[in-house]
C-alpha positions in Angstrom: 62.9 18.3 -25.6 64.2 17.1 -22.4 63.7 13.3 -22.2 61.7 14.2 -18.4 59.3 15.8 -20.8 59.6 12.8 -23.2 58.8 10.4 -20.0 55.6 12.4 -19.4 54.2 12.7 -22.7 54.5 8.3 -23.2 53.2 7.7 -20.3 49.9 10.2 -20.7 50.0 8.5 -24.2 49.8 5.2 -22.9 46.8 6.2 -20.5 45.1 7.6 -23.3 45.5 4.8 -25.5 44.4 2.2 -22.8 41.5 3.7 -21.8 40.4 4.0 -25.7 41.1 -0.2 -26.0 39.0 -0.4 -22.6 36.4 1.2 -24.5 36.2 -1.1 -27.3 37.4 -4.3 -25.4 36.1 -4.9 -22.3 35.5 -8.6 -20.3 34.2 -9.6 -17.2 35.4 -12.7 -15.5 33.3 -14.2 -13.1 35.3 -16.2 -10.0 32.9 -17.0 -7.7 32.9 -21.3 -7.3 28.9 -21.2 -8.2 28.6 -18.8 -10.9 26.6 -16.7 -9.4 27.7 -13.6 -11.5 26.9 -15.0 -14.6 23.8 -14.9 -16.2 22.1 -17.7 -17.9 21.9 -17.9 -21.8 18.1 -17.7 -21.4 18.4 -14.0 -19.1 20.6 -12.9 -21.8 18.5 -13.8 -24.7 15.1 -12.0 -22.6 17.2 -9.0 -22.1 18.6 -8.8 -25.6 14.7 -7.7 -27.0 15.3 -4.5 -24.8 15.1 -1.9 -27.5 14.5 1.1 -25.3 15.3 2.0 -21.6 14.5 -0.8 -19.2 14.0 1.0 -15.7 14.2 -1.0 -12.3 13.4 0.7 -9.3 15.2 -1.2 -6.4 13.7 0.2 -3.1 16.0 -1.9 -1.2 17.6 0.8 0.2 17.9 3.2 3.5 19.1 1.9 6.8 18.9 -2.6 6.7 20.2 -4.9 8.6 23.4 -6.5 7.8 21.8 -9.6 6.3 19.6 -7.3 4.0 22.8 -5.4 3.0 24.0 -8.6 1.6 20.8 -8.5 -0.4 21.4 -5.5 -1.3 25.0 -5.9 -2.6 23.8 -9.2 -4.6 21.2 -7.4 -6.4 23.3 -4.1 -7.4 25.9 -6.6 -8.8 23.7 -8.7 -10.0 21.8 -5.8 -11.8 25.0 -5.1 -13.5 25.8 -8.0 -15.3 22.2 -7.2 -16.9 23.4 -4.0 -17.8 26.6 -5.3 -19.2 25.0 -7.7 -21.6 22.2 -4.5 -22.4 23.3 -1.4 -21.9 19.3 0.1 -22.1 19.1 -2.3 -18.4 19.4 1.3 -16.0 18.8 0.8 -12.5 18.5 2.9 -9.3 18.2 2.2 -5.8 15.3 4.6 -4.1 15.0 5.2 -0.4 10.8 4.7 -0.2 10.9 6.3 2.9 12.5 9.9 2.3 13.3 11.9 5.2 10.0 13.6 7.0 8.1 11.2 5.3 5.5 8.8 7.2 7.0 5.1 7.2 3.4 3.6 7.9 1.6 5.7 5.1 4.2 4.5 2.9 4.0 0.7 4.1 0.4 0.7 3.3 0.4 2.0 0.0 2.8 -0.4 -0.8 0.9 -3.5 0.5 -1.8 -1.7 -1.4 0.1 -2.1 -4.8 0.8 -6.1 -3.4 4.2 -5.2 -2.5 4.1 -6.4 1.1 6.9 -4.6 3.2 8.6 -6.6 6.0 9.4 -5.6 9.5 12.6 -6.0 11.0 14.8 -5.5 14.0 17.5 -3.4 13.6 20.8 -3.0 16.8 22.5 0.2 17.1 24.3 0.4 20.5 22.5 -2.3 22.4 18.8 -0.1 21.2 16.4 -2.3 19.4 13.9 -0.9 16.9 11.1 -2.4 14.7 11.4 -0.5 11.1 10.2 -1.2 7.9 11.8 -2.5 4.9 10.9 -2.8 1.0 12.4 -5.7 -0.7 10.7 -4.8 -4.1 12.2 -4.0 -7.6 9.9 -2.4 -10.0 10.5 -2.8 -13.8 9.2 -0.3 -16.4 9.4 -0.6 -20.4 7.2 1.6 -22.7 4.7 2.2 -20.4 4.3 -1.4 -18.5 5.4 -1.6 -15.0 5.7 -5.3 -13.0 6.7 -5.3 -9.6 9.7 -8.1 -8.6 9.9 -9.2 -5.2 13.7 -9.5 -3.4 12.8 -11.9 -0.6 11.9 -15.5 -0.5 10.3 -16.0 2.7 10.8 -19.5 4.7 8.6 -20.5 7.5 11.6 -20.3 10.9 14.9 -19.4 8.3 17.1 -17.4 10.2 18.1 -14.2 8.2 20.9 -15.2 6.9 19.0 -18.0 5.1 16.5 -16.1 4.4 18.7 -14.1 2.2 21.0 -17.2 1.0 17.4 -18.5 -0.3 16.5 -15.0 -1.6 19.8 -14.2 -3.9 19.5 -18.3 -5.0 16.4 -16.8 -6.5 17.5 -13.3 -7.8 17.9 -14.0 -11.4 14.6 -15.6 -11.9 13.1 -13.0 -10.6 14.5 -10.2 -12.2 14.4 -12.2 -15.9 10.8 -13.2 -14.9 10.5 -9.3 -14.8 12.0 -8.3 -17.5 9.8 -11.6 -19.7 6.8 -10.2 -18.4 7.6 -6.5 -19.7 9.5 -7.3 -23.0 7.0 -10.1 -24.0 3.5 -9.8 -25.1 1.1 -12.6 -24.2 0.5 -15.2 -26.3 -0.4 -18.1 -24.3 -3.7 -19.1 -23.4 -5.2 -20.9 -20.3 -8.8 -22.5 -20.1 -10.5 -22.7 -16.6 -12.6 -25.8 -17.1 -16.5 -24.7 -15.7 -19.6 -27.0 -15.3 -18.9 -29.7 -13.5 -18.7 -28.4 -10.1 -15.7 -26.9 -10.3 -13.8 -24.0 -7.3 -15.7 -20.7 -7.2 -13.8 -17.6 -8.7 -13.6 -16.3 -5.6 -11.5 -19.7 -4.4 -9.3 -19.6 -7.4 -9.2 -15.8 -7.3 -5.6 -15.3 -6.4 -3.8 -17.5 -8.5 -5.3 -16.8 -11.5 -4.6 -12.6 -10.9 -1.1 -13.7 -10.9 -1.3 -15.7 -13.9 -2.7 -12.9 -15.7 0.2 -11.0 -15.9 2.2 -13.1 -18.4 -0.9 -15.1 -19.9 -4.4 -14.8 -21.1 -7.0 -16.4 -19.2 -10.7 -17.5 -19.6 -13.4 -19.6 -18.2 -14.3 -22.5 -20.7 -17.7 -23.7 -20.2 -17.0 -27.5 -21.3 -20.4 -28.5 -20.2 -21.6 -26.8 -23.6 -20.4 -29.7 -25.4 -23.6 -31.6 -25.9 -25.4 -28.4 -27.0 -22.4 -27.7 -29.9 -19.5 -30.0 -30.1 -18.1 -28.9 -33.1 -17.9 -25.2 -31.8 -16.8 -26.2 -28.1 -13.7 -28.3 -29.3 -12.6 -26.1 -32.0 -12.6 -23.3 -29.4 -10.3 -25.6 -26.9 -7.7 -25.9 -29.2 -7.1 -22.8 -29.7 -5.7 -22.8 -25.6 -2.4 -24.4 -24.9 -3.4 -25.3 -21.0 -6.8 -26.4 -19.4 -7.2 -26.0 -16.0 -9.3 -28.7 -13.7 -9.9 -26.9 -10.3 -11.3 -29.3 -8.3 -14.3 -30.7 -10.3 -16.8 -32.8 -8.0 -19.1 -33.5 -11.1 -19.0 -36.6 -13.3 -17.4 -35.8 -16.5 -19.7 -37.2 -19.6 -18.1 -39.4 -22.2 -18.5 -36.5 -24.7 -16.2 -33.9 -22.2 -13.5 -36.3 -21.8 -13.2 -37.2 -25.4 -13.3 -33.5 -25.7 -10.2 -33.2 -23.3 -8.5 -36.4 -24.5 -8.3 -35.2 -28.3 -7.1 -31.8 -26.5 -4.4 -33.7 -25.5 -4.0 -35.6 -28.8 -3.7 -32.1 -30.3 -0.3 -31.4 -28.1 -2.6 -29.2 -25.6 -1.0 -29.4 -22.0 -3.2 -29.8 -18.6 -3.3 -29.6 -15.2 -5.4 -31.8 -12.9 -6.5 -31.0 -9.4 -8.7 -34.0 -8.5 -10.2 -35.0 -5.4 -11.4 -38.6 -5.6 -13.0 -38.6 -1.7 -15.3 -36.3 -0.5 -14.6 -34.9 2.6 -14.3 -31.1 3.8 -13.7 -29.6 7.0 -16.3 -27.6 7.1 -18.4 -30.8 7.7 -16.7 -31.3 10.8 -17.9 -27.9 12.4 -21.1 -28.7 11.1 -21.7 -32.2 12.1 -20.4 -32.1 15.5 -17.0 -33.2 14.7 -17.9 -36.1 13.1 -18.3 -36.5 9.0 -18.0 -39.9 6.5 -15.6 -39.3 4.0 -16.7 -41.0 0.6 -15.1 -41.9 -2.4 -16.3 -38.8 -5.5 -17.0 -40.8 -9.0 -15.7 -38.4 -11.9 -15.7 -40.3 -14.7 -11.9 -39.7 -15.3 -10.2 -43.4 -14.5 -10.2 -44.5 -17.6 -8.6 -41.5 -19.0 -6.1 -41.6 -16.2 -5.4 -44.9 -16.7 -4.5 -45.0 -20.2 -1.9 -42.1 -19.6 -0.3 -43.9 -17.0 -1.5 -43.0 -13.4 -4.1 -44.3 -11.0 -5.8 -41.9 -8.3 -7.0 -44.0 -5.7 -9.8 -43.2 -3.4 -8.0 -43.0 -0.1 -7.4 -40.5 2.6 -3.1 -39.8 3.3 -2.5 -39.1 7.1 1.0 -38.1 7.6 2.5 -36.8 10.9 4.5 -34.1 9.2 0.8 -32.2 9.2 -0.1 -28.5 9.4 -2.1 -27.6 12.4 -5.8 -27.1 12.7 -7.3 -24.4 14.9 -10.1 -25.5 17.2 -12.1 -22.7 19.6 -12.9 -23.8 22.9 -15.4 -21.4 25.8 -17.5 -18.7 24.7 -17.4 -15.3 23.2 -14.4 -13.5 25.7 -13.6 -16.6 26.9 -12.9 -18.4 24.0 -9.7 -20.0 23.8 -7.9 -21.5 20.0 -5.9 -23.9 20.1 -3.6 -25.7 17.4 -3.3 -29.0 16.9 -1.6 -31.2 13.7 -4.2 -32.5 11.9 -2.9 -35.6 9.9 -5.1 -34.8 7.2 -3.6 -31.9 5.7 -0.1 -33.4 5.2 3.0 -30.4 4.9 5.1 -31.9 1.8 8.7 -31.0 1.2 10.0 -31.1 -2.0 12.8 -33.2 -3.0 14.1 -30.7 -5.5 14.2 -33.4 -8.5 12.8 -31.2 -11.3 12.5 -27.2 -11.8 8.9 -27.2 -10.8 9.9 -28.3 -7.1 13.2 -26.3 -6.8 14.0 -24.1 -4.7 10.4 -24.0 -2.8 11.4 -23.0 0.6 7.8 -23.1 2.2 6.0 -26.9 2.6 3.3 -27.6 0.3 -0.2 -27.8 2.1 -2.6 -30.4 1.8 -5.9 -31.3 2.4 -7.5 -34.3 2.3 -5.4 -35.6 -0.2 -5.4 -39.1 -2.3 -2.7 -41.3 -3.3 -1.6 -42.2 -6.8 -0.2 -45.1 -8.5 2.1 -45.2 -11.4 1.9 -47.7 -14.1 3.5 -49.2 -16.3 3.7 -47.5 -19.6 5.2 -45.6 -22.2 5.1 -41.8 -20.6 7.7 -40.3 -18.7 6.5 -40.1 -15.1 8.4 -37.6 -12.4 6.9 -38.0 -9.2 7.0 -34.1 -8.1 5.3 -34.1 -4.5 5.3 -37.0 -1.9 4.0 -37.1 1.5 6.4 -38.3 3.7 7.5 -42.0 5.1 5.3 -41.3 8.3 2.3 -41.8 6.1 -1.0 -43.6 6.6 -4.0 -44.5 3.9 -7.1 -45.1 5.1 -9.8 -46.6 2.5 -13.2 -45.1 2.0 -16.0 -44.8 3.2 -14.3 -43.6 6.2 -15.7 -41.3 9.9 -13.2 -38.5 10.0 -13.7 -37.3 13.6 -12.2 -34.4 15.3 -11.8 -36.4 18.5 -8.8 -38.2 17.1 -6.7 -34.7 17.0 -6.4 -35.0 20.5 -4.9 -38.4 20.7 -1.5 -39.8 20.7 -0.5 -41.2 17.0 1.1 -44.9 17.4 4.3 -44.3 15.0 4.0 -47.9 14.1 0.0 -47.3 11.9 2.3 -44.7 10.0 4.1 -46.7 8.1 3.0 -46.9 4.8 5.8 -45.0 3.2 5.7 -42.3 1.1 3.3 -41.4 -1.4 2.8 -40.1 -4.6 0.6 -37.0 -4.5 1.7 -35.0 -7.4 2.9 -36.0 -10.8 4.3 -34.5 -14.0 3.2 -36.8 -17.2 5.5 -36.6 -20.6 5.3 -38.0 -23.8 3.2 -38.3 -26.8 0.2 -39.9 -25.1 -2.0 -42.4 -27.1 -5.8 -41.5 -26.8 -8.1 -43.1 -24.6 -10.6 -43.7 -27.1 -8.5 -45.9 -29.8 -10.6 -48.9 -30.5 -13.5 -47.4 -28.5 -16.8 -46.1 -29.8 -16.9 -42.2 -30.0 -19.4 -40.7 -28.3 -18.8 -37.7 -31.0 -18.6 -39.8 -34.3 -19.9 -37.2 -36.9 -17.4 -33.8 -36.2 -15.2 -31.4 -38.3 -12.3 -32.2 -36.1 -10.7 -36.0 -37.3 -10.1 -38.5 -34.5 -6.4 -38.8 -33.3 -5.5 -42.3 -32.1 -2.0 -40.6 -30.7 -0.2 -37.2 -30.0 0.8 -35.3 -32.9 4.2 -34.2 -30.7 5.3 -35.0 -27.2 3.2 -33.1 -24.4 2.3 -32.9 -20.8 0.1 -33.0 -18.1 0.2 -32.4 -14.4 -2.2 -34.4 -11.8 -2.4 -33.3 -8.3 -4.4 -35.7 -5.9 -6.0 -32.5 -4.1 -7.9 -30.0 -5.5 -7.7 -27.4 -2.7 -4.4 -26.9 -3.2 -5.3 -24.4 -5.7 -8.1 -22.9 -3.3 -6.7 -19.9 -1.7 -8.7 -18.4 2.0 -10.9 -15.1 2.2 -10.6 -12.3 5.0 -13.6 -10.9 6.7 -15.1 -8.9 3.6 -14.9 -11.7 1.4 -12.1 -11.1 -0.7 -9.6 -13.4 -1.5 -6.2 -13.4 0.4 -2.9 -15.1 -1.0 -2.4 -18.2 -1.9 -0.9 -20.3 0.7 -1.6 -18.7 3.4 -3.7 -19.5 6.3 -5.5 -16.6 8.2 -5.9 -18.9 11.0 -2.5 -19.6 12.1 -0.9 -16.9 10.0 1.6 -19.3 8.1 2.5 -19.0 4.2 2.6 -22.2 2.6 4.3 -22.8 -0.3 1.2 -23.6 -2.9 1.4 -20.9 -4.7 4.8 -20.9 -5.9 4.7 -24.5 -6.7 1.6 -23.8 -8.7 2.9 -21.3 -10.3 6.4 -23.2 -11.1 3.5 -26.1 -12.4 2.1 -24.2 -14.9 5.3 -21.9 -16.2 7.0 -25.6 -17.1 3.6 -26.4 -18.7 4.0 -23.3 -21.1 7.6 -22.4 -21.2 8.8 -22.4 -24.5 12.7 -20.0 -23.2 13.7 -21.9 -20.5 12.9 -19.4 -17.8 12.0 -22.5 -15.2 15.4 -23.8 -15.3 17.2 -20.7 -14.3 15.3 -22.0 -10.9 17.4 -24.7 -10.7 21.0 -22.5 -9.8 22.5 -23.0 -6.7 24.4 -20.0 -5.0 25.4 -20.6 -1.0 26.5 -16.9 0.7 29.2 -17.6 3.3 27.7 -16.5 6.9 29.0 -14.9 9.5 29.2 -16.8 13.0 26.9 -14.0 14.8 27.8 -14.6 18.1 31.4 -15.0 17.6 31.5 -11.7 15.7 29.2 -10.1 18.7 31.8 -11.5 20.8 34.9 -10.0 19.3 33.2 -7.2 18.0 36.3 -5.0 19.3 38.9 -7.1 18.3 37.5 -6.8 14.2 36.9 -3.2 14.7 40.2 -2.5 15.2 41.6 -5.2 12.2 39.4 -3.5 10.0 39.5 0.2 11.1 42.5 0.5 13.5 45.2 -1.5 11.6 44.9 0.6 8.3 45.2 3.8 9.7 48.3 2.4 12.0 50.0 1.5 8.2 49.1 4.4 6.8 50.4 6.5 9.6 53.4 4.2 9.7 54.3 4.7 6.2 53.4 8.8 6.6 56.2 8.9 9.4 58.9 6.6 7.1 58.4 9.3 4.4 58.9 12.1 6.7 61.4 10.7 8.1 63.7 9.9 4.8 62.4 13.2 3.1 63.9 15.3 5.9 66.9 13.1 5.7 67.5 13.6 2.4 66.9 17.4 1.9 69.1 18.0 5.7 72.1 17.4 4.0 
């Protein structure tokens, strides 16, 4: 055997037997600075229960525009490392809109499914053209199919932050998916009813969504006098209660009822309105309404877990805008103006509940709480900002005033506390009380069993989403006056995951990813100039390395 011979059989030898080790050893290493590439030991441990095919259905796909090709390229790699850690993880990007086939029609029967497309501009060659895009992932698993939305939208983010903010939120999305698909439900929320609590209709919206990963039910707690043994044995058997904006006094017997829910390790969120004072009275009353303080019979509970709603009214300058009509019928004009009422919060990004919301939180008519001094672990989660003002009750609201110019210096109360997360194994508020339930099956408890929590929000209508013109609800968060999206929903929604997450799917919220961004104008600028660095100068090589070899091979075989 000539030893040219030998040479090719080692080295087709030594291809073979790498490519047989590649098969059994294989790594990824993830360089990026922020980790982008590598998934969370909470995604990996969702995706690991994936017994059969997952399927995602990216629809991400066609003609974008360059800041949606980043998207794009995020989520494919992204997808990836899924499919690393699981092989049964199989993705495909789908064009939605096929050749021939009617981009509107489509659109629709997407927002029909609540997979709202989005319109964008897209350049080619100085034309500009309005086309849609779908920024939707479906995931299917034995049957069940969840939709997973690409793009976090932010009230004037250019696109480039749009889709900084949307890949920062990429792998809480897609595990939220893949949770909701893998996971039966097991957890069980209680909507309080019977003491004057939001409609259905008002609530309608978040409590669809909710229903995708948890059970939900109305709980009529004003039952309790009628059967206390049966109403409080069915309450612990939820894990959250629900308080929609109740504007009925609670009875002693409901909030023992809630208070040894608590004492039982039951979690709860609050939306409370101490003043009474809608806008709706405004229009009615000729612009002019008294807001009063709203007795609820909860202070004392409050108080013992370590917060105070008072009855005031928060102005703050940082304000969403109310819509006022002036003229008639053709000739009617609207008109916004901020209304300091409805304060727009910011989050500080201090906890996993207020990460990462791009959208201010609306609210209306809100109250202020105090924090006191005990025991629990208080994190103050939404603040109004330090242009604020608190007015005391019983107050006239009028409309007149949105027409005239604030003085900075009556808004300078500071900031204040308008939302707040409550930890800790609370100590009821009933110890060395009489109970107004004294003979029951269920044993007093003077203290928590195990550490739990509550959420209080000091407005109930930031739960309360609008309706269209039929009566059915729209989307939380946003106003079909001005046509804005708020960010109430997703910090609801944040609210009552923490509540009941028992993976740690909340705190893959808290990852931080920044995309570098290309100066727009300077690469409009020297659009050329790149073109021919990225196009011309390889081909120049490559032809400059074709003529070298040319050049030396005819030199060589001349002689």
């Amino acid at each position: 055997m000539s030893k040219q011979k030998l040479r090719y059989i080692v080295f087709f030898a030594g291809v073979i037997a790498v490519l047989a080790v590649s098969n059994w050893f294989n790594f990824r290493v993830d360089l990026t600075a922020d980790g982008r590439y590598t998934l969370s030991d909470t995604s990996k441990n969702i995706i690991l229960k994936a017994q059969d095919q997952v399927v995602v259905d990216v629809f991400l796909s066609g003609e974008l525009p360059d800041a949606f090709n980043k998207l794009q390229i995020e989520t494919r790699q992204l997808l990836e490392e899924y499919a690393a850690e699981n092989p049964n993880i199989k993705f495909a990007f789908v064009n939605p809109v096929p050749e021939g086939a009617n981009p509107d029609q489509i659109a629709q029967d997407f927002n029909n499914r609540g997979m709202r497309p989005e319109q964008v501009q897209l350049r080619d060659n100085g034309k500009v053209s309005q086309e849609f895009i779908f920024p939707w992932a479906l995931v299917s698993y034995r049957g069940k199919t969840v939709p997973v939305s690409l793009l976090k939208k932010t009230l004037g983010a250019s696109p480039d932050e749009l889709v900084s903010r949307s890949v920062q939120n990429l792998e809480y999305a897609f595990s939220s998916g893949f949770y909701k698909v893998l996971n039966p439900k097991n957890k069980r929320i209680a909507v309080l009813k019977g003491n004057g609590e939001l409609q259905d209709k008002y609530i309608a919206d978040f409590f669809k969504t909710l229903r995708e990963r948890y059970f939900i039910a109305p709980f009529p707690l004003d039952s309790l006098s009628a059967s206390p043994d049966t109403v409080m044995t069915a309450l612990n058997k939820f894990d959250l209660v629900v308080a929609a904006k109740p504007t009925i006094a609670f009875s002693d017997a409901q909030k023992y009822a809630l208070d040894q829910f608590t004492m039982q390790g039951g979690k709860s969120l609050f939306l409370i309105d101490q003043v009474a004072m809608e806008t709706d009275s405004l229009y009615q009353r000729d612009g002019m309404a008294l807001a009063t303080g709203r007795r609820l019979n909860l202070d004392d509970l409050f108080f013992k877990y370590g917060i105070r709603i008072n009855p005031v009214l928060v102005e703050d300058l940082y304000a969403a805008p109310l819509v006022l009509a002036s003229g008639k019928a053709s000739n009617s004009q609207y008109t916004q103006l901020p209304w300091f009422y409805y304060p727009l919060v910011t989050s500080k990004e201090n906890h996993p509940i207020n990460t990462n919301i791009d959208n201010p939180v609306a609210f209306e008519y809100t109250n202020q709480i105090d924090l006191l001094d005990t025991e629990i672990q208080k994190t103050v989660l939404l603040q109004s900002s330090v242009l604020s003002k608190i007015d005391g009750v019983p107050a006239p609201v009028s409309l007149e005033t949105i027409t005239t110019e604030p003085r900075p210096e009556n808004y300078a109360a500071g900031p204040q506390n308008l939302a707040v997360l409550l930890e800790g194994a609370f100590t009821s508020a009933f110890k060395n009380r009489i109970l107004p339930i004294e003979k029951s099956v269920i044993p007093f408890r003077e203290s928590a069993k195990q550490k739990t929590a509550m959420i209080v929000i000091a407005d109930g209508d930031l739960i309360k989403n609008d309706l269209d013109q039929n009566g059915r609800p729209l989307e939380l968060g946003f106003d079909k006056f001005t046509f804005k999206e708020y960010g109430n929903k997703e910090f609801l929604l944040n609210a009552v995951n923490y509540l009941l997450d028992d993976n740690g799917l909340i705190n893959i919220r808290s990852k931080s990813i920044v995309l570098p961004a290309l100066d727009i104008q300077k690469t409009t600028n020297d659009r050329a100039t790149w073109q021919a660095l990225t196009i011309g100068l390889p081909l120049a090589i490559l032809l400059l390395f074709a003529l070298i070899y040319t050049y030396l091979r005819r030199r060589k075989y001349s002689r």
